[in-house]
C-alpha atoms as one frame of an Amber mdcrd trajectory, in Angstrom:
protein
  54.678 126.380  77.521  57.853 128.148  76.090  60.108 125.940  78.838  58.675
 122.922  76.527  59.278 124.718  73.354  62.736 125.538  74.125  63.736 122.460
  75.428  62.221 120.565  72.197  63.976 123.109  70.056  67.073 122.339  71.473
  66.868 119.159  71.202  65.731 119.303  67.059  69.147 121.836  66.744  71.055
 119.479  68.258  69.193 116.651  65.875  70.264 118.842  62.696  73.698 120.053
  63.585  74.518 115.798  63.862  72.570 114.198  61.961  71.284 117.032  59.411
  67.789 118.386  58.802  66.500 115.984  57.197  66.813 113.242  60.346  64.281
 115.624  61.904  61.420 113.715  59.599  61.594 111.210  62.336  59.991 113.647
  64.809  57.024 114.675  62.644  54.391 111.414  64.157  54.847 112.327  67.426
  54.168 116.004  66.924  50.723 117.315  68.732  50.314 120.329  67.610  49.526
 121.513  64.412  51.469 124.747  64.239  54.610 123.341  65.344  54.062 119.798
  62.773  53.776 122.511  60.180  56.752 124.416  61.153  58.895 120.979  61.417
  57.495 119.599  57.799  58.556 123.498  56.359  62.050 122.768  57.827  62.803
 119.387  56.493  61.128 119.543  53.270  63.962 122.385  53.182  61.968 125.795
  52.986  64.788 128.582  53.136  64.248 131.019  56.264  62.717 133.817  54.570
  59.545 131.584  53.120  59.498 129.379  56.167  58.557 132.457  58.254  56.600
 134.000  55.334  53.968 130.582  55.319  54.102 130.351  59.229  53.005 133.983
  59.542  50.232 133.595  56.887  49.082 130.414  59.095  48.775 133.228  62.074
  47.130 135.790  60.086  44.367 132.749  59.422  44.565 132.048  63.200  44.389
 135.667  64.325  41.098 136.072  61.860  39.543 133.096  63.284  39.969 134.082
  67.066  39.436 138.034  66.253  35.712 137.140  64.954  35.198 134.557  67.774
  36.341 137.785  70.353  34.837 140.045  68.882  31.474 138.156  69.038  31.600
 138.002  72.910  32.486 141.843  72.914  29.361 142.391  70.620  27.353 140.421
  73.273  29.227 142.532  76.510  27.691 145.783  74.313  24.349 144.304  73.385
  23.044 142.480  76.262  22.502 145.506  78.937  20.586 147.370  75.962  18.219
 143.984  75.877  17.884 144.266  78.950  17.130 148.207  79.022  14.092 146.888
  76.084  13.020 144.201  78.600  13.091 147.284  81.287  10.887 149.394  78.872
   8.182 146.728  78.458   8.134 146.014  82.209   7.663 149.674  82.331   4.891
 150.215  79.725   2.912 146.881  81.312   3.018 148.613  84.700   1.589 152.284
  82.891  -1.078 149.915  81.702  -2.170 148.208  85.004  -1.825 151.246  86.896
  -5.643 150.116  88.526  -4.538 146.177  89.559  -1.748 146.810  91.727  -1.093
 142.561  91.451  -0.161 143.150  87.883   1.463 146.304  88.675   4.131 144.271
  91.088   4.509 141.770  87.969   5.152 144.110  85.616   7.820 146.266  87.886
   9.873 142.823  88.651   9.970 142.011  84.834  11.286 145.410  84.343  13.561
 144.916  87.121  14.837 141.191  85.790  15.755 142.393  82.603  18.063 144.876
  83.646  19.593 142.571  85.955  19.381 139.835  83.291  21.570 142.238  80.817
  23.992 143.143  83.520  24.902 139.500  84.367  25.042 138.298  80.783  27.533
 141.465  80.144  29.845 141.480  82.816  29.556 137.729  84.612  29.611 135.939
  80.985  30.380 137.884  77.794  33.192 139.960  79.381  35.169 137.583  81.190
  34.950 135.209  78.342  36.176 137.853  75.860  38.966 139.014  78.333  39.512
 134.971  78.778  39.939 134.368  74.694  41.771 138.059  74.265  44.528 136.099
  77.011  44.701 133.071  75.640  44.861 134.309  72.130  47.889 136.295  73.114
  49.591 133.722  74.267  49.271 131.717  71.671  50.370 133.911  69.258  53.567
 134.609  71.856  54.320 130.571  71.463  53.802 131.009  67.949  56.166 134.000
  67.432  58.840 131.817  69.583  58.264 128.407  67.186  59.075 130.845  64.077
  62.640 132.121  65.897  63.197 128.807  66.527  62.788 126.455  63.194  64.433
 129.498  61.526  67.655 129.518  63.904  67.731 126.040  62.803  67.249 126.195
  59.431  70.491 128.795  60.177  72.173 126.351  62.009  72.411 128.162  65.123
  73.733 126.649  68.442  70.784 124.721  70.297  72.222 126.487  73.658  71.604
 130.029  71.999  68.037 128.507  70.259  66.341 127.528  74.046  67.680 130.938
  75.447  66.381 132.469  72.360  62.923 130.844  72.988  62.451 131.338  76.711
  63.880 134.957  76.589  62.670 136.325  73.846  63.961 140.079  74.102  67.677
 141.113  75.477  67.585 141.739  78.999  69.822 145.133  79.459  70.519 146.632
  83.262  68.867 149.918  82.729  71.600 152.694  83.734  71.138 155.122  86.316
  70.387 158.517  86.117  74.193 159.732  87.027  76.053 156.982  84.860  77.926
 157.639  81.424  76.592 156.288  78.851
């Protein structure tokens, strides 16, 4: 999570500030994950701030695309699958107004009609819907983590203190005491 980030931040900052950016190289093979490798190999092979964070946030537009379709897919099914079920309902309906006579066939015909809108309902709100709430999440936070490996390579690349890179990292936005109504401002 960002605790991880910000303590491996830290860590690279303090890395730099000794030993320069270019020591940093040695941390590349151990690297897992992609985003952050890419960040690291930007900052050694000495990428100024302004186009390391203009390559890492065409990486996340990529990212973003990729996940947006995937989403969206899962949102197309939470929409579609009650109206397959509503067609399954029809043609349960329409075998039952044809068997109207053999009242066998006219129980068969009102559970298919029956099944299908239940069918639709599960698929739409016990799969496609949480998974597309699931992926929305977990999209979001990856693009948090990513947002908080950007601030952090670049306050290298700047040379900021490690200290002020973690809190940067795990506290991404000032924390001000909101004033009360009678104060001065």
């Amino acid at each position: 999570g960002l605790q991880t980030l910000a303590t491996q931040l830290r860590d690279w900052a303090s890395v730099a500030r000794r030993d320069g950016i270019l020591a940093l190289e040695n941390e590349l093979p151990s690297i897992q994950k992609p985003f952050l490798r890419d960040a690291l190999m930007l900052l050694v092979d000495g990428a100024n701030e302004e186009s390391l964070k203009s390559s890492l946030q065409a990486r996340i537009a990529v990212m973003t695309a990729r996940h947006e379709r995937i989403i969206s897919t899962w949102e197309d099914w939470l929409i579609v699958a009650p109206a397959m079920g509503m067609i399954g309902t029809l043609i349960g309906l329409m075998q039952m107004l044809g068997t109207l006579q053999d009242t066998a066939a006219l129980g068969q015909a009102m559970a298919l009609a029956l099944l299908t809108t239940l069918y639709g309902a599960l698929l739409a709100n016990v799969v496609a819907g949480p998974i597309a709430s699931q992926l929305r999440m977990k999209h979001e936070q990856e693009l948090q983590w990513c947002d908080a490996v950007i601030s952090g390579v670049s306050r290298i690349a700047r040379g900021e203190s490690p200290r002020r890179i973690a809190n940067a990292v795990v506290t991404p936005f000032p924390t001000t005491r909101a004033r009360k109504p009678d104060e001065a401002a």
